[in-house]
C-alpha positions in Angstrom: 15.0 16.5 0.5 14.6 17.7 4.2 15.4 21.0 3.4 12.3 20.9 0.7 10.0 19.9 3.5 11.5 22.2 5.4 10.2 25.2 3.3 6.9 23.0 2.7 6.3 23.0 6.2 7.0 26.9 6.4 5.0 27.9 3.9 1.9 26.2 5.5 2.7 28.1 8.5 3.0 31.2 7.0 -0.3 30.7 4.9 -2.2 29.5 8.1 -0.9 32.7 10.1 -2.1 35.0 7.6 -5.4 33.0 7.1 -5.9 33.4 10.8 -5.4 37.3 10.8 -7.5 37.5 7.9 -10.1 35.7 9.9 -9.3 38.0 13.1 -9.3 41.4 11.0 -12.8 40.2 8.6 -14.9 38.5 12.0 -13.4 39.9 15.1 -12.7 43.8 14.7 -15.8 44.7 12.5 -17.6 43.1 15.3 -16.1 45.0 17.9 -16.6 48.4 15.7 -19.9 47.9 15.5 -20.9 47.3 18.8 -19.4 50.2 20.0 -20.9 52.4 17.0 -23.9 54.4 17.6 -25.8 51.7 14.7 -26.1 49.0 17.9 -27.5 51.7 19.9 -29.8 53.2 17.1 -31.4 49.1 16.8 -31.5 49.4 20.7 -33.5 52.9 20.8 -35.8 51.8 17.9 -36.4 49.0 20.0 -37.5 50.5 22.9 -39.4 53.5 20.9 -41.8 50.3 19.6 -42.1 49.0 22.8 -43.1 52.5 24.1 -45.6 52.8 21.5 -47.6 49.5 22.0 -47.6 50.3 25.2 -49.2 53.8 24.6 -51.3 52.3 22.2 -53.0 49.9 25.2 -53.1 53.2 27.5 -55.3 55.3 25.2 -57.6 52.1 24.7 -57.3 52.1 28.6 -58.2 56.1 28.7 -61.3 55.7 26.3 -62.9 52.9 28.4 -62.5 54.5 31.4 -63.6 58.3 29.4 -66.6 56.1 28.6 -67.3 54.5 32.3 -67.1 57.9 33.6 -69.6 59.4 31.2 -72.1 56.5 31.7 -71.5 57.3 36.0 -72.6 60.8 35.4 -75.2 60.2 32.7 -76.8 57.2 33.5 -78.8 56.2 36.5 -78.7 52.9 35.9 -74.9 52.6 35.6 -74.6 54.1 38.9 -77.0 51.3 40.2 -75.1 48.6 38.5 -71.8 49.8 40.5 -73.4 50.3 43.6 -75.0 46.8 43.6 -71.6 44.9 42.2 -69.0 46.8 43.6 -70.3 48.0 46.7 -72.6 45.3 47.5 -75.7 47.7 47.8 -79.5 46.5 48.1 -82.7 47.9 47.5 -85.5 48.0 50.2 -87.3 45.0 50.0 -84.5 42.9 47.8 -83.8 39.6 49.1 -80.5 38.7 49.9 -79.3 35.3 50.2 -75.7 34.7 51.7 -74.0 31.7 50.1 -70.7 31.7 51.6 -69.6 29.0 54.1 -69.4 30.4 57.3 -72.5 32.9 56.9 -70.2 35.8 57.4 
């Protein structure tokens, strides 16, 4: 009878060894292939070439504002005023200007 369990015993062993490596060569080397394959670095690239292009995408909206500003500066009288009094703080003769800051800089 002990020598039955004996072999019982040995062939759960055996069966739980190869179950293991079965586990280690189906999870843990097709793993490790892959990330050092050039697939993991494809995803990574393609990653990076869609974050290039959004940001592309906001510089050319960025570009055509500013082609637009820049047309309406040498174009347009009044869009030269409107800088000069907002950004610059400009006045016309005889415009009243009332300082509202504390201190009356």
């Amino acid at each position: 009878m002990a020598l039955v369990r004996r072999g019982f015993a040995n062939r759960w062993i055996v069966r739980a060894g190869a179950a293991g490596a079965l586990a280690l060569t189906f999870g843990y080397v097709p793993y490790h292939l892959y990330a050092r394959s050039g697939f993991a670095r494809y995803l990574e690239l393609e990653g990076d070439l869609q974050d290039m292009q959004r940001g592309n995408a906001g510089l050319r909206a960025d570009i055509a504002r500013l082609t637009r500003e820049a047309y309406a500066l040498k174009n347009d009288p009044r869009a030269v005023e409107q800088v000069a009094r907002h950004e610059l703080g400009w006045v016309r003769p005889g415009d009243l200007v009332l300082d509202l800051q504390e201190g009356g800089k």
